[in-house]
C-alpha positions in Angstrom: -181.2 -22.2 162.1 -178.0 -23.1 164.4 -175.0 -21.1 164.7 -172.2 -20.9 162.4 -170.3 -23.8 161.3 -166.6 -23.7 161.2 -165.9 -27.3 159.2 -163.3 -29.7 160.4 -164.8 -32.9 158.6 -167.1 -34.0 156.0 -169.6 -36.5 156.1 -170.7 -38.4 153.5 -174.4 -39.8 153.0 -177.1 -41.3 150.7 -180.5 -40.2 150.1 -181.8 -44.1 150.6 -183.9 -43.5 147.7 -183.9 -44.5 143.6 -182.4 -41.6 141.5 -185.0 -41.0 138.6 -183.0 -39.3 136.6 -184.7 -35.9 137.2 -184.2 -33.4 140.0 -184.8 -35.4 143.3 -183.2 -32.7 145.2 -185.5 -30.7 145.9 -188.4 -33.4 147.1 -186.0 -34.4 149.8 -185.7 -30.2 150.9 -189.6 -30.5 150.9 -189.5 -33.8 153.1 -186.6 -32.1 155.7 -188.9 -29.0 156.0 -192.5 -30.3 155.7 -192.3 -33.6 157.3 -189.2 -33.1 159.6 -189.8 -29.5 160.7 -186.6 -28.8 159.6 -185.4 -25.2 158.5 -184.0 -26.5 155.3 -182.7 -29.6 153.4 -180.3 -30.9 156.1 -176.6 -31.3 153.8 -175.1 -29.0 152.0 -174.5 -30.3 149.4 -175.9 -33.0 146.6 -174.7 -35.1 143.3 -177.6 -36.4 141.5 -178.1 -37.9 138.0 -180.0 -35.3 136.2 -181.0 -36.4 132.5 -177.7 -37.8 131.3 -175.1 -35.7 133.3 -174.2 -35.7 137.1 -174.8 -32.4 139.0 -174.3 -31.0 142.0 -177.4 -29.1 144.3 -176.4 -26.7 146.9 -178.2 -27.4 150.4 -177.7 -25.3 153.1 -175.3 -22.4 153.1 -171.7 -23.7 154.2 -171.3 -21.5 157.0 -174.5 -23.1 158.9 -175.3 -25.8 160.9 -176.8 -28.6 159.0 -178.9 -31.4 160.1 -177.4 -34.7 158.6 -175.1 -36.7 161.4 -177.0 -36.1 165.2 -173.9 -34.7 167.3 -171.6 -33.9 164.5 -173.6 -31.2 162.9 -171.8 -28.2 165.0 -167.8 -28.7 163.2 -168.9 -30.6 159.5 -170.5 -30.7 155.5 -172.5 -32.8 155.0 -172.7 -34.6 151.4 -175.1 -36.4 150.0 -175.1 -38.8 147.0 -178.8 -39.5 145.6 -179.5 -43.1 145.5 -179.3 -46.4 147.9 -175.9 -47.5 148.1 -176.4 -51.1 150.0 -176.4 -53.4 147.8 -174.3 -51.6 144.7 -171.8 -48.9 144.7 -172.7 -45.6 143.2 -172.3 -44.9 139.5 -168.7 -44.0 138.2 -169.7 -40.7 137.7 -171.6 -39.7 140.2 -168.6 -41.2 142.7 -166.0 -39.1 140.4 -168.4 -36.2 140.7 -168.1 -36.7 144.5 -164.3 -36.7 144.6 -164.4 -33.2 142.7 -166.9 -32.0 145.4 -165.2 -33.5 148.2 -161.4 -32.2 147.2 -162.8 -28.6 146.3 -164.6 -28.6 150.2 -161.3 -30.1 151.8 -158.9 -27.4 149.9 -161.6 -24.3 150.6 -162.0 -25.1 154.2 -158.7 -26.7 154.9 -159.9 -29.9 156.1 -157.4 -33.1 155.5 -158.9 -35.9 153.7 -158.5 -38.2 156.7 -161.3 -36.3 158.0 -163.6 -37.4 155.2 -166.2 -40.4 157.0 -169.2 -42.0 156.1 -172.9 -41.3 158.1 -172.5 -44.8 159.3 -168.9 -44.1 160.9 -170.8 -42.0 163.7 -174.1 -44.1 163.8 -174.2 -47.9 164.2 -177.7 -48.0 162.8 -177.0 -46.7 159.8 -175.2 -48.1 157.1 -175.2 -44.3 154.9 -173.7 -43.8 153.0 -174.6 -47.5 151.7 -173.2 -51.0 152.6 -171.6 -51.0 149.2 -170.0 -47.4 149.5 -166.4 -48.2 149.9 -165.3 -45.4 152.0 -161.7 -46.6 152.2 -161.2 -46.7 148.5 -162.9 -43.0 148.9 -160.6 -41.2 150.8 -157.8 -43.3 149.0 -159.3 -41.9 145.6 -159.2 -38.4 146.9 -155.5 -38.8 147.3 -155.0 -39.5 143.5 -155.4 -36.5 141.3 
């Protein structure tokens, strides 16, 4: 486990799998550990449909290093909405649920909303948090209160 994290930005991602509805949060912990070697589920933090309602999963403590953006790990949160966001945008409550989260980080740790990104921002490969993730309209939602 790395050293501690002092977080100057958040990055956003997406599990790339379906939500079923019931706790998915802690398969992808077992897949980070068991297949990945990791020490732990590599975000911090997660918003999955569970049953009817959207809730949040802690990941790895705040203060350490996750593993979820290679060479942006060290200074940022990372977030993760359950689901595959490429070809439609994530639920209305599960992307309200992700303001809350995202506004409650940014006012705890001080971090100013234009230093909210998407996976993909850091990693031309990728398209995480989902080709249909509007990451504009994101941080312009997390302006409106």
């Amino acid at each position: 486990v790395g050293a501690e994290v002092i977080p100057a930005r958040i990055i956003l991602h997406c599990s790339d799998t379906a939500d079923s509805g019931t706790v998915s949060w802690e398969a992808i912990r077992r897949y980070h550990v068991e297949v990945k070697g990791w020490a732990d589920i590599g975000y911090h933090w997660g918003i999955e449909l569970v049953g009817d309602r959207w809730a949040v999963f802690p990941g790895r403590p705040e203060w350490q290093t996750g593993a979820h953006c290679q060479g942006c790990n060290s200074d940022s949160l990372g977030v993760c909405f359950v689901g595959k966001f490429d070809e439609v945008p994530p639920p209305e409550g599960q992307w309200n649920m992700g303001l809350t989260v995202v506004r409650n980080l940014c006012a705890k740790h001080g971090i100013s909303f234009s230093k909210v990104f998407g996976h993909r921002e850091f990693n031309q490969h990728k398209s995480c948090p989902g080709r249909a993730f509007d990451l504009d309209r994101f941080r312009a939602d997390l302006c409106r209160t």
